[in-house]
C-alpha positions as CSV (number, residue, x, y, z in Angstrom):
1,X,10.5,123.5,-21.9
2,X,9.5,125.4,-24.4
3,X,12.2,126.9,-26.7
4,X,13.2,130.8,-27.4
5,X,11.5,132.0,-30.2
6,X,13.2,135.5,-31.6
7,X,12.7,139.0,-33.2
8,X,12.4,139.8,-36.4
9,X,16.5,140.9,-36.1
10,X,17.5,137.9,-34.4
11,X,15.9,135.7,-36.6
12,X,17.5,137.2,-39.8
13,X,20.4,137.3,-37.7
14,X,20.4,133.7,-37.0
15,X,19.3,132.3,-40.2
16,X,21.2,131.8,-43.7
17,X,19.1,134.6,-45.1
18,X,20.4,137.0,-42.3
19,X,23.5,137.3,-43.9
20,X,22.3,139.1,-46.7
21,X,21.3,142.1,-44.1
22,X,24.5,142.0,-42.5
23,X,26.1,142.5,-45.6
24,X,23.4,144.6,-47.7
25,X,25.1,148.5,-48.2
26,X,22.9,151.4,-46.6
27,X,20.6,152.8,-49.4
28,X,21.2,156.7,-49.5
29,X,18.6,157.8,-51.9
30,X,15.4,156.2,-53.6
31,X,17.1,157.6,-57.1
32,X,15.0,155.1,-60.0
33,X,13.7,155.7,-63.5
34,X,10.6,157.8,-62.2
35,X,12.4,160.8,-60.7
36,X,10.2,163.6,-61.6
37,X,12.1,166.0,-63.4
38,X,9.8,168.0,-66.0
39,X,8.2,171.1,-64.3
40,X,5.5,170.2,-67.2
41,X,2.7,168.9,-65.6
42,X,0.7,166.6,-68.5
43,X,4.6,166.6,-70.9
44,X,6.5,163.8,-71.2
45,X,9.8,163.9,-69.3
46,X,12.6,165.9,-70.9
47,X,15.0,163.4,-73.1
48,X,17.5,166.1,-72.4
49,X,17.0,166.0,-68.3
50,X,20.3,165.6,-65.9
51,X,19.0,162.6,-64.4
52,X,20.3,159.4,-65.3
53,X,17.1,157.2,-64.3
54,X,15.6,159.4,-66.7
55,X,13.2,157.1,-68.6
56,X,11.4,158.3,-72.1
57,X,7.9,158.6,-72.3
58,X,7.2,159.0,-68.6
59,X,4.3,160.9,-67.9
60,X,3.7,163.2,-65.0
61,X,0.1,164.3,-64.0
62,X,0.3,167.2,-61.3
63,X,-2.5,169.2,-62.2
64,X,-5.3,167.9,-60.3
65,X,-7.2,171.3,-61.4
66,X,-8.2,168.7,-65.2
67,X,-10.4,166.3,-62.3
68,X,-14.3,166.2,-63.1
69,X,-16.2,167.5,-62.2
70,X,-15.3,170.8,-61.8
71,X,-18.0,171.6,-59.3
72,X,-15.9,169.7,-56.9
73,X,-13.0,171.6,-56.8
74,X,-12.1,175.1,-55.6
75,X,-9.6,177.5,-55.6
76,X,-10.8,179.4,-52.6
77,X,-11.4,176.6,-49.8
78,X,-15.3,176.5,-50.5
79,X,-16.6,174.1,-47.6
80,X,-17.6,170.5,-49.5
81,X,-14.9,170.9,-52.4
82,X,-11.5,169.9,-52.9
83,X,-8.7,172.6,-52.4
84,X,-7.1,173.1,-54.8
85,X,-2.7,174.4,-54.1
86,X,-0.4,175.0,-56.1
87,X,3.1,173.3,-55.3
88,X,6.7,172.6,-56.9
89,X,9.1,170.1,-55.5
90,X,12.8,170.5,-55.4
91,X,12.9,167.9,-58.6
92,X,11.0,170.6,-60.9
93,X,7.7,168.7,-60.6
94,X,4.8,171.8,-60.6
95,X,1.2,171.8,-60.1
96,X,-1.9,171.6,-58.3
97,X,-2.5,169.1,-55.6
98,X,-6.4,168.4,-54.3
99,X,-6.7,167.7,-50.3
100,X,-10.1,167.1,-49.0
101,X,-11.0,167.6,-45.3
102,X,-12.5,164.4,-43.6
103,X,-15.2,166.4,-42.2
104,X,-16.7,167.5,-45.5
105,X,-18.2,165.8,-48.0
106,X,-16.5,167.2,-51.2
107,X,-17.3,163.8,-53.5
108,X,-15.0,162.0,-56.1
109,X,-12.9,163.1,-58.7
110,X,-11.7,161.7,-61.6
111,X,-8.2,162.3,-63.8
112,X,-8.3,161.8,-67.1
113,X,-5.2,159.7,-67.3
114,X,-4.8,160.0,-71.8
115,X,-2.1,157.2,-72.2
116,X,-2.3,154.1,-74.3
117,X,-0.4,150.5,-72.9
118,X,1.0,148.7,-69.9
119,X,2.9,150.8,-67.5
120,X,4.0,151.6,-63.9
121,X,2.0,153.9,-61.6
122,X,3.1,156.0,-58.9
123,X,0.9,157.9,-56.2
124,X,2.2,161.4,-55.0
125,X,0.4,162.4,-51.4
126,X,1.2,165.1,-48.9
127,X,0.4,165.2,-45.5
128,X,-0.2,169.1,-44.4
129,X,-0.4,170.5,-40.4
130,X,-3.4,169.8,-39.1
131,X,-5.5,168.1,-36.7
132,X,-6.3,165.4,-38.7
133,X,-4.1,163.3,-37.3
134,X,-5.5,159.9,-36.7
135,X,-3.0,157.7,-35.4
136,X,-4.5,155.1,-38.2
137,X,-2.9,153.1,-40.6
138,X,-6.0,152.5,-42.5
139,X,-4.9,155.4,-44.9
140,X,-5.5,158.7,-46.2
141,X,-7.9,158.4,-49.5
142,X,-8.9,155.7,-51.5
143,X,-8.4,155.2,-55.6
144,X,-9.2,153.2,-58.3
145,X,-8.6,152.7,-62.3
146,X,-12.0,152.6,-64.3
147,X,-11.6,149.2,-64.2
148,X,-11.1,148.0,-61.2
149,X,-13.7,146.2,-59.1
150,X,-13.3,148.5,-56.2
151,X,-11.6,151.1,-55.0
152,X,-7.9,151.1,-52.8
153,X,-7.8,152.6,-49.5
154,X,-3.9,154.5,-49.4
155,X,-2.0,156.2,-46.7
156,X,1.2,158.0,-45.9
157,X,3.9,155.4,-45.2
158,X,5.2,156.7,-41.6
159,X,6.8,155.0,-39.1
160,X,8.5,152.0,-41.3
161,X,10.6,149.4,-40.0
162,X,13.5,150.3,-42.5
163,X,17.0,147.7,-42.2
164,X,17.3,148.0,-45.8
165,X,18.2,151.4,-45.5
166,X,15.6,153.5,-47.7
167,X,14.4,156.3,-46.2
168,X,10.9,156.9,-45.2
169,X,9.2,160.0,-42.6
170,X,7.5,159.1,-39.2
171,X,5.0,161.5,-37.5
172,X,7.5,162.7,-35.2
173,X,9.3,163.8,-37.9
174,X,8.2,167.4,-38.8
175,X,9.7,166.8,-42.2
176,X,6.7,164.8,-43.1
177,X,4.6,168.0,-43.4
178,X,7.4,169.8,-45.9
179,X,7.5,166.4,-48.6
180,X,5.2,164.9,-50.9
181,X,5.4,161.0,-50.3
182,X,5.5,158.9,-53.8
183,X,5.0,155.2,-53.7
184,X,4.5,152.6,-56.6
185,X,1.0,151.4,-56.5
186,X,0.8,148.9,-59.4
187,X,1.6,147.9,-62.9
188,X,-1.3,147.6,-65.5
189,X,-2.9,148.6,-68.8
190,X,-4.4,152.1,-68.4
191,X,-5.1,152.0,-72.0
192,X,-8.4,153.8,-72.2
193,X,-8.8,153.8,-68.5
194,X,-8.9,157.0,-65.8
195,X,-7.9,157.2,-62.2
196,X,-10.8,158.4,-59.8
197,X,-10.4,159.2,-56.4
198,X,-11.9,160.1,-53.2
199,X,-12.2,160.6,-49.2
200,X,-12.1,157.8,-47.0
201,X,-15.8,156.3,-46.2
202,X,-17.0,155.9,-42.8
203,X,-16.1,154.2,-40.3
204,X,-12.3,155.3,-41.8
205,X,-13.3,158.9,-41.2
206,X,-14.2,158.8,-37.8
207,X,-11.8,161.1,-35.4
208,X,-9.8,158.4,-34.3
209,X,-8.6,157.8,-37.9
210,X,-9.3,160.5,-39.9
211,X,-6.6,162.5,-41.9
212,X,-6.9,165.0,-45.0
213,X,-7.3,163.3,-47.8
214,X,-4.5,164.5,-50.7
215,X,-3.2,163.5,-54.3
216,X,-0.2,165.9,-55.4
217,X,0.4,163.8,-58.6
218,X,0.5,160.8,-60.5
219,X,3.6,159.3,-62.6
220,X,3.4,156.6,-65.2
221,X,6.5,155.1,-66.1
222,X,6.0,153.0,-69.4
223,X,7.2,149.4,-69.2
224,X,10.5,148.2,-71.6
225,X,9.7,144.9,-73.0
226,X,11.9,143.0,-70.5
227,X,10.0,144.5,-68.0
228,X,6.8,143.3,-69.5
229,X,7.8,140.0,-69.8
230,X,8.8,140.3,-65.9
231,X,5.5,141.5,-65.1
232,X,3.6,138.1,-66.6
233,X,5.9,135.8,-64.8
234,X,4.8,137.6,-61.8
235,X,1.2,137.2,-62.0
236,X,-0.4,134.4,-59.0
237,X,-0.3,130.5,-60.0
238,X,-1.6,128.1,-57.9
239,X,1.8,127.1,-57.1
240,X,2.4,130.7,-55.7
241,X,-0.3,130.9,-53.4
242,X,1.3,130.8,-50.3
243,X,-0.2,133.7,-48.2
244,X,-2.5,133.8,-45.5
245,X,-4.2,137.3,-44.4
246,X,-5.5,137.6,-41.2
247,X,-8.3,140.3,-41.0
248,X,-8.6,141.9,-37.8
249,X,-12.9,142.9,-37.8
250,X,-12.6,145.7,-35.1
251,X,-13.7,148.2,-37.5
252,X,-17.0,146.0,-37.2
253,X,-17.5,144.9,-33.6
254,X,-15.4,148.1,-32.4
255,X,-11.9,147.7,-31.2
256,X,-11.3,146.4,-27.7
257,X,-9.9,150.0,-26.6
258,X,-13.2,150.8,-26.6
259,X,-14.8,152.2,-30.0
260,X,-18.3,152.0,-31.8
261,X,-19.7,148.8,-34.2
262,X,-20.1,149.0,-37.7
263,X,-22.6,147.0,-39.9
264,X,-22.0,147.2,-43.1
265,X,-25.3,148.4,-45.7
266,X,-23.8,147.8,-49.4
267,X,-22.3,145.1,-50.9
268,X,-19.8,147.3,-53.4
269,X,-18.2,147.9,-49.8
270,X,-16.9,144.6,-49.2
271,X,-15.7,144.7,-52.7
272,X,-13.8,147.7,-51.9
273,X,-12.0,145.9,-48.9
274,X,-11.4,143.0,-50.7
275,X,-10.0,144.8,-54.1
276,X,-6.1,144.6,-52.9
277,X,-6.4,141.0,-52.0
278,X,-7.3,139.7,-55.6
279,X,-4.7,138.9,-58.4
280,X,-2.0,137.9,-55.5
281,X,-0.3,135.5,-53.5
282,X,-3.0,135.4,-51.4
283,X,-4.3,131.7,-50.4
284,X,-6.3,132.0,-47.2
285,X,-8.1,135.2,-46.0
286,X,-8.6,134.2,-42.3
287,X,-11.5,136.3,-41.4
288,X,-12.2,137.3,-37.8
289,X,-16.0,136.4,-37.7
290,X,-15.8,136.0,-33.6
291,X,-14.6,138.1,-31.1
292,X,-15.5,136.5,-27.9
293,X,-19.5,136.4,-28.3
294,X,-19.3,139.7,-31.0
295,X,-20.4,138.0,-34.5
296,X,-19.8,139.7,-37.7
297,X,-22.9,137.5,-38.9
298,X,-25.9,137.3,-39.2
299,X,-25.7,134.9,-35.3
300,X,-29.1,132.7,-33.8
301,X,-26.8,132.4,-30.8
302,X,-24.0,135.4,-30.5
303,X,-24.3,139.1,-30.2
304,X,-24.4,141.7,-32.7
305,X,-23.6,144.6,-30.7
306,X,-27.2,146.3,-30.4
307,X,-29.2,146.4,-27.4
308,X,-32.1,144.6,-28.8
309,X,-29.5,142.0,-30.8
310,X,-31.7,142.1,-33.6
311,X,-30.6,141.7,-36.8
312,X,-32.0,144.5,-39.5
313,X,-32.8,144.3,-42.8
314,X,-30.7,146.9,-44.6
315,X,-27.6,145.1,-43.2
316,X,-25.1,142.9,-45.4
317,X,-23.8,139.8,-44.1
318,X,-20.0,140.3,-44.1
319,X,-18.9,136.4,-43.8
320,X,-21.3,135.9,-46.4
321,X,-20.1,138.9,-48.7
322,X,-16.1,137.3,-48.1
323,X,-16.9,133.4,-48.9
324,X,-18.3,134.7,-51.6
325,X,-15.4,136.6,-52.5
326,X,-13.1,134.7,-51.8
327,X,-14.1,132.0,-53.3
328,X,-15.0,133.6,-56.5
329,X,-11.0,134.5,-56.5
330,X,-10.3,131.2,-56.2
331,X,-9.3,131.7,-52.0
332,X,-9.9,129.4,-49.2
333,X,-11.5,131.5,-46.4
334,X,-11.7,130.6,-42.5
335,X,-13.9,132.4,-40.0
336,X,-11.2,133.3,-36.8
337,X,-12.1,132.9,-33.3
338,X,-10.8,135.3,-30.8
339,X,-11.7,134.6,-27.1
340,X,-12.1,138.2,-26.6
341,X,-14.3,138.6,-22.5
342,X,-15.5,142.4,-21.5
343,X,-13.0,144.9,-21.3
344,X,-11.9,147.8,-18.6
345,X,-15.1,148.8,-16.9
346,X,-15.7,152.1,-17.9
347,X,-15.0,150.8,-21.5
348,X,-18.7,150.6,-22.5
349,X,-18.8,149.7,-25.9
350,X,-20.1,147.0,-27.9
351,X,-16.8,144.9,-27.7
352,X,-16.7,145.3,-24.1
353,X,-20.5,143.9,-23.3
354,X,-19.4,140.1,-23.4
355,X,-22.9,138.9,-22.7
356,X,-22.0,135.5,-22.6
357,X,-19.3,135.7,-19.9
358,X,-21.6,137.7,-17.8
359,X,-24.5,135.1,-17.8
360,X,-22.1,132.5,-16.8
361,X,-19.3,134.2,-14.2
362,X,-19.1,130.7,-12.6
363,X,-17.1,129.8,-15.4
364,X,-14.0,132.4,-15.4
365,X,-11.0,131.5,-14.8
366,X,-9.0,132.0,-11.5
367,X,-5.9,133.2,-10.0
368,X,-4.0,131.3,-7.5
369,X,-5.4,133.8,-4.9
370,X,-9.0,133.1,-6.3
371,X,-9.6,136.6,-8.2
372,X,-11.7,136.7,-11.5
373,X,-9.9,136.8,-15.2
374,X,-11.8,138.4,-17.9
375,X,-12.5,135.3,-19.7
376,X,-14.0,131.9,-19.5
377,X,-12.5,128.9,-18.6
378,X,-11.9,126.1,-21.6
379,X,-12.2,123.5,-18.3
380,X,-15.6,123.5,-18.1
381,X,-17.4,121.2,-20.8
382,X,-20.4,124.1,-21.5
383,X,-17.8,126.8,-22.4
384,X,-16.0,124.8,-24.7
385,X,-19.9,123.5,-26.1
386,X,-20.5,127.3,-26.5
387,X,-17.6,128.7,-28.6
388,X,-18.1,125.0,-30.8
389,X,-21.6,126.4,-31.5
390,X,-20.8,129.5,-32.6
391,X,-17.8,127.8,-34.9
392,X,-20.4,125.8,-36.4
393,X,-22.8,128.6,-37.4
394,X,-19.5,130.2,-39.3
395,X,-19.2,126.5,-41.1
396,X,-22.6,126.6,-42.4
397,X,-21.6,129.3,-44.7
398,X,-19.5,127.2,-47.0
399,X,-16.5,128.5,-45.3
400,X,-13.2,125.6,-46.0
401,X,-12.2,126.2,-42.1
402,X,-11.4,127.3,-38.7
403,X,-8.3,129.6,-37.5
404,X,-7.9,129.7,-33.6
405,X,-6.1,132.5,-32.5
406,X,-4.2,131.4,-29.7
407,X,-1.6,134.3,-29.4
408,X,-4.2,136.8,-27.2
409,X,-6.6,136.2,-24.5
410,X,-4.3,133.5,-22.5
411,X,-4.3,132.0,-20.8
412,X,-7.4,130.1,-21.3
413,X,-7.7,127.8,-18.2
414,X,-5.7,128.5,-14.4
415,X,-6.4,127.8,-11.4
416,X,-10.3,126.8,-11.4
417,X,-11.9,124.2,-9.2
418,X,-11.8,121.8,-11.6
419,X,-8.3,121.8,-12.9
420,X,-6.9,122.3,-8.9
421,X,-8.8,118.9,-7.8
422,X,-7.5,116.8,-11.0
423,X,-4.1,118.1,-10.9
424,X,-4.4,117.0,-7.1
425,X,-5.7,113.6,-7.7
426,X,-3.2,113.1,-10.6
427,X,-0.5,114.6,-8.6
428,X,-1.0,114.4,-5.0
429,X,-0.1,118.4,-4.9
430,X,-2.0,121.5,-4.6
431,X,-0.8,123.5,-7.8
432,X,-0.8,126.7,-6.2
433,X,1.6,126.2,-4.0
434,X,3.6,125.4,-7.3
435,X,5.9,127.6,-9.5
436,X,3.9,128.6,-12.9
437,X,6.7,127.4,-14.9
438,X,6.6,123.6,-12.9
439,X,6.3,121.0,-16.2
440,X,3.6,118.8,-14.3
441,X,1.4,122.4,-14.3
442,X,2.1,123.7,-17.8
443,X,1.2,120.5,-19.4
444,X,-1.8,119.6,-17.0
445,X,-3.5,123.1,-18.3
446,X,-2.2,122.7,-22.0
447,X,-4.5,119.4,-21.7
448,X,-7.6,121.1,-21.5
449,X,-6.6,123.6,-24.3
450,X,-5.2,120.7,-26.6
451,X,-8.8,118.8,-25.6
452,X,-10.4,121.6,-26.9
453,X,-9.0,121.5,-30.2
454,X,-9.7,118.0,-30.3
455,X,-13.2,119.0,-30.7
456,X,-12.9,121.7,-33.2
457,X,-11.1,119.0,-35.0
458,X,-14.2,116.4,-34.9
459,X,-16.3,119.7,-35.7
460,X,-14.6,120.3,-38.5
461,X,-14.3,116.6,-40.0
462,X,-18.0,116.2,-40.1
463,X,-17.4,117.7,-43.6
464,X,-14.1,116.4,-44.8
465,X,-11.5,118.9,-46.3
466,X,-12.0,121.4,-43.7
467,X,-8.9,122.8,-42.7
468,X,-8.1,124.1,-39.3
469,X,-5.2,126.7,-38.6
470,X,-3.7,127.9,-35.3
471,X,-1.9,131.2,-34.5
472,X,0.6,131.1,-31.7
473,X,2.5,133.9,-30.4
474,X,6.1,134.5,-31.1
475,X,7.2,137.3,-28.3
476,X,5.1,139.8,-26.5
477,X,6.6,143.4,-25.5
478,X,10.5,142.2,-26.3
479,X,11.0,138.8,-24.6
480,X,9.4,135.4,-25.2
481,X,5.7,134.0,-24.1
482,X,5.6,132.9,-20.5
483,X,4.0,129.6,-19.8
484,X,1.2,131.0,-17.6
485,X,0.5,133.1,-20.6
486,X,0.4,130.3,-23.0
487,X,-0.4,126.4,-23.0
488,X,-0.2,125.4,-26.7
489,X,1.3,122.1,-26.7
490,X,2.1,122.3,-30.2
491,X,4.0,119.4,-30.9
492,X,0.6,117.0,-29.7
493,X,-1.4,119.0,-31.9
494,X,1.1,117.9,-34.7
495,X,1.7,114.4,-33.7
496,X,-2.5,113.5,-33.1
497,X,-2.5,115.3,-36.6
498,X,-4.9,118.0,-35.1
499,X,-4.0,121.2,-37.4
500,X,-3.4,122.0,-41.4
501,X,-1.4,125.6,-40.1
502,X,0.3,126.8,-37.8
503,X,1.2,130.6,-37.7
504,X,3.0,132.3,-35.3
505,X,3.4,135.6,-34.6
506,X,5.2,138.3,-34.2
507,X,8.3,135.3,-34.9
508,X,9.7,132.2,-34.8
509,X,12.8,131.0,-34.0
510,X,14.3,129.2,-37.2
511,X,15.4,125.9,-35.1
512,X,12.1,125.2,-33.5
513,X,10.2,125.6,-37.3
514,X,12.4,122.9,-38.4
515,X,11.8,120.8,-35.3
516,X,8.3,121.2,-35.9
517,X,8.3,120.3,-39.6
518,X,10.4,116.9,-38.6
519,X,7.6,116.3,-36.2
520,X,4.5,117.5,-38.6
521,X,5.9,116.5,-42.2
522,X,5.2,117.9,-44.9
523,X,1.5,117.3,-44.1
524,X,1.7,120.6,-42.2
525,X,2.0,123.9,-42.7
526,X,4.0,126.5,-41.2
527,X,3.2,129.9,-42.1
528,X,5.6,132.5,-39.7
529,X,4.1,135.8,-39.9
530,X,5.8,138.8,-41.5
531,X,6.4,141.6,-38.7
532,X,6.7,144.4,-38.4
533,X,3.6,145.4,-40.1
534,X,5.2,148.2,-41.7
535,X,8.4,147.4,-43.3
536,X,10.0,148.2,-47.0
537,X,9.0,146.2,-49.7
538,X,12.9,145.3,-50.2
539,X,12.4,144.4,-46.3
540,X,9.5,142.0,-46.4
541,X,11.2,140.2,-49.5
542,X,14.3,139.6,-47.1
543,X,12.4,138.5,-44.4
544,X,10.2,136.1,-46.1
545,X,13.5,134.7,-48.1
546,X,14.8,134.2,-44.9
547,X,11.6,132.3,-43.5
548,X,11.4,130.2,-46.6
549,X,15.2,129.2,-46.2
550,X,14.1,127.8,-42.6
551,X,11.6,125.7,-44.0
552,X,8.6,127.2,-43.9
553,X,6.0,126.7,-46.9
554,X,4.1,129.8,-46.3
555,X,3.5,133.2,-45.1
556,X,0.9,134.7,-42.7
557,X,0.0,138.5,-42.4
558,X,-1.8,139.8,-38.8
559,X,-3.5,142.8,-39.1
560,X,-3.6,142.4,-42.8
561,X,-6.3,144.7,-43.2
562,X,-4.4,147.6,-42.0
563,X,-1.2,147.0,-44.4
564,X,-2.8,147.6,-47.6
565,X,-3.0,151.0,-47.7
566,X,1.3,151.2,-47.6
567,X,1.3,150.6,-51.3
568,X,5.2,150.2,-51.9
569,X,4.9,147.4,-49.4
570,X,1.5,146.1,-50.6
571,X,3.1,145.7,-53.9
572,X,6.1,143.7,-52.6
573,X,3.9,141.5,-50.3
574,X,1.2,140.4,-52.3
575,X,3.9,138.7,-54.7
576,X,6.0,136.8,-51.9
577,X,4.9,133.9,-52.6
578,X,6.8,134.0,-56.0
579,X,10.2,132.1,-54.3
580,X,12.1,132.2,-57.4
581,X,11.9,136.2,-57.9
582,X,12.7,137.2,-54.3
583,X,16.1,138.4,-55.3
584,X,14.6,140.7,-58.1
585,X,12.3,142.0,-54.9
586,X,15.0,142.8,-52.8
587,X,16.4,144.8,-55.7
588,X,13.9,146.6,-57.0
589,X,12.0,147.3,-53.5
590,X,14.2,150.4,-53.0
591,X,12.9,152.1,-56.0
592,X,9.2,151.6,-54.7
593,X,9.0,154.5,-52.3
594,X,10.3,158.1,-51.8
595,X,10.2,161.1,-50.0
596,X,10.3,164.4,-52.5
597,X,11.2,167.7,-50.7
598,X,8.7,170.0,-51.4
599,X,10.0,173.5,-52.7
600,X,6.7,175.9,-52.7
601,X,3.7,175.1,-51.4
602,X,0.7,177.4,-51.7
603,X,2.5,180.6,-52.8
604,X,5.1,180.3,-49.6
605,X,9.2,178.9,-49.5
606,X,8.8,175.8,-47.9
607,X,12.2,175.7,-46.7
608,X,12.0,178.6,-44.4
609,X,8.4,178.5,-43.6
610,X,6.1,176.5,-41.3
611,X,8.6,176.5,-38.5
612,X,5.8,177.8,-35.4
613,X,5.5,174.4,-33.9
């Protein structure tokens, strides 16, 4: 039997790390060297303020009225322009903040940023009323320095996982429409540089996702020379490189609750996606190039989510676009299979056409009782023939491997002709007149899925130094994986020598990591995932410290995609594979995000206004 693996809680609970969060003091306030204090929009912070984290030669821009050009902004709410509002927060910090409406096209606008050296750089956003609400974590607007390759998608932080103690403001929480949210984005050299920013593109402005886009302010906090030196020992090594993000393509093939297909037309927006990833921890980006018979390719054998499956001209090839990038950032990249079969009927978008399952329903899998699954079953040779084709289309673009992911769609064989009559023969039982848990079942159907990845394996060493990773589940909806829901013998995959990774997720009980590293070696690698995805920066850098102390060598990130756009947690995650500064992260991750009560907005008292609902 299989053992327990835990939550997040009960695995810092149960590990040596976990007593650092049973003994780590609640956090009251986010107080640091950046709180805003001037009421001087482009001055340098008061020497003379009452704050202690005071810090000279911090610079606070709030007047978003000095963006170019001008004939983007307004004063007036002019349809296709940014609105310009006036605002002071309770700290003194006055101004002008510019929000954009997702359904206008108001264009991009640029802040002169006027400073000279390295420093620290801090985003002020405000969510206002509206219904704008996409329940998205994509994010909110997207920015970039002059010099960076591509622009940063970043939203409000809501609904944080938060047993640090730091405060942060969910969407039930009508405080989030009264505060201006301030999170550190990064640390570089401005010198010379401006920050330009602008709506989210499509397919991150369609109504399922779309919010206002806002920027109240910006605060650079210059570096001491400590800090400097900090910042270069934090930069990625090869020996850091320890990450692995999984990118979830629904945005592509639509998501399976049922929303449209995106193909791509310019090749600056892959760049754009793939701007947080470089200059990190990042090792792998495990890209999800199949979902079920959806291909984010350019397929001979797949579909692409059009009627006539044809592939047009004016389209960019987005495996192509992220080997390339990838590996000019020095990243390994697999293409991840998902064994994604149609959805709800009345679901009728692209994800949900599975033509593949429906030209071959002979090969679903079964219930006891003899009803359909929505998927098809790994026992027949041809299925397995037909998801190894599609695999080796996604090798033939250079890419260094495979990720299966193993943790949805299960089970992937039951109770099919085929696997009744050998379990019979073997047996001399009928298995559905057997408990689902019975060890003679579980392991008979966990053959066919470990013969399966047998094959990927001899797919994959037809070109030695391929690499194939595996993602397990962890728990699903509060308690652990049932066995009809999973057959991933994991311990034959790591005695035959079958798989480089395994990643769980959502976690993994610290005893059975170490079990598996005494049965893999150090030949193996055991990447746990990082959930929740949202969390505190000082939150992630426990967790991971905790994960590390168990054993494992590396860290995974599902739905990595969507995490990005939290950029206090961003900036904590994309360094945890730095070991030795994990302490320092768990210190400083505090100061990386805070809520700032707003005082006036727009002429009005906040505190006694907006209260109608």
């Amino acid at each position: 039997m299989k053992q327990p693996l835990l939550n997040r809680r009960e695995f810092l609970k149960t590990s040596v790390a976990g007593a650092i969060l049973a003994t780590s003091p609640a956090v009251d306030s986010l107080a640091r060297d950046t709180t805003p204090t001037s009421s001087k929009a482009e001055n340098k912070r008061s020497e003379n303020s009452s704050s202690d984290a005071t810090r000279q030669g911090t610079l606070i821009k709030s007047d978003m009225s000095r963006c170019l050009p001008e004939k983007n902004l307004s004063r007036t709410f002019e349809k296709n322009r940014w609105h310009l509002v006036d605002f002071e927060t309770v700290e003194g910090v006055k101004g002008f903040m510019a929000s954009a409406r997702p359904d206008q096209t108001c264009g991009e606008l640029t802040l002169p940023l006027d400073a000279q050296g390295i420093y620290k750089i801090f985003l002020g956003i405000h969510e206002t009323k509206s219904h704008f609400r996409g329940r998205s974590s994509y994010g909110q607007l997207e920015v970039k320095l002059t010099d960076d390759a591509g622009f940063r998608r970043v939203g409000p932080e809501s609904e944080t996982v938060d047993e640090d103690g730091t405060t942060k403001f969910g969407d039930e929480d009508p405080s989030i429409d009264k505060v201006i949210t301030e999170a550190y984005w990064k640390t570089a050299d401005i010198t010379g540089q401006s920050l330009t920013f602008r709506q989210m593109p499509y397919p991150y402005n369609r109504p399922e996702h779309a919010r206002i886009a806002n920027l109240s302010y910006v605060i650079l906090v210059p570096l001491t020379e400590q800090e400097k030196r900090q910042w270069q020992e934090i930069q990625p090594r090869e020996e850091t490189r320890k990450l692995a993000l999984i990118f979830c393509t629904g945005q592509y093939t639509g998501h399976t609750r049922g929303t449209y297909n995106f193909h791509p037309t310019s090749r600056q927006w892959f760049k754009d996606e793939f701007e947080p990833y470089a200059n990190t921890d990042i090792k792998i980006l495990i890209f999800e190039a199949l979902r079920g018979s959806s291909c984010v390719y350019k397929t001979k054998i797949g579909s692409l989510g059009t009627e006539d499956n044809i592939w047009q001209d004016n389209w960019v090839d987005p495996l192509a676009e992220f080997t390339k990038l990838a590996h000019d950032n020095d990243m390994k990249i697999f293409a991840n299979m998902r064994f994604i079969g149609p959805q709800f009927p009345m679901n009728r978008s692209p994800i949900a056409w599975a033509p593949n399952y429906w030209k071959h329903p002979e090969w679903t899998m079964l219930t006891k009782e003899g009803v359909p699954i929505t998927n098809l079953s790994l026992a027949y040779p041809q299925v397995r023939k037909y998801w190894l084709s599609l695999l080796r289309e996604t090798l033939a673009y250079g890419t260094d491997g495979v990720q299966l992911n193993l943790n949805r769609s299960e089970p992937y064989v039951f109770y099919e002709e085929p696997v009744v009559r050998s379990f019979q023969e073997k047996h001399g039982e009928d298995p559905r007149k057997l408990s689902v848990e019975d060890p003679r079942w579980i392991a008979h159907c966990a053959g066919y899925l470990t013969q399966f990845i047998r094959e990927v394996r001899a797919l994959l060493d037809e070109k030695p130094g391929r690499e194939l990773g595996i993602t397990v589940s962890g728990r699903k909806n509060g308690r652990p994986v049932h066995y009809e829901e999973n057959h991933c013998d994991v311990e034959t995959w790591l005695r035959e020598r079958l798989v480089n990774y395994i990643m769980t997720t959502p976690h993994l009980h610290p005893s059975l990591l170490k079990k598996w590293r005494k049965i893999g070696g150090e030949s193996v690698h055991l990447w746990p995932d990082l959930m929740p995805r949202a969390q505190s920066a000082a939150s992630y850098a426990r967790l991971a410290k905790a994960y590390y102390e168990a054993g494992a060598d590396g860290l995974c990130l599902w739905d990595g995609e969507r995490r990005t756009a939290r950029i206090s947690e961003w900036a904590a995650v994309q360094r945890l594979g730095h070991i030795q500064h994990l302490d320092r992260l768990i210190e400083d991750g505090p100061s990386y995000y805070k809520g700032v009560d707003l005082k006036y907005l727009g002429g009005f008292d906040v505190k006694w206004s907006f209260k109608d609902g």
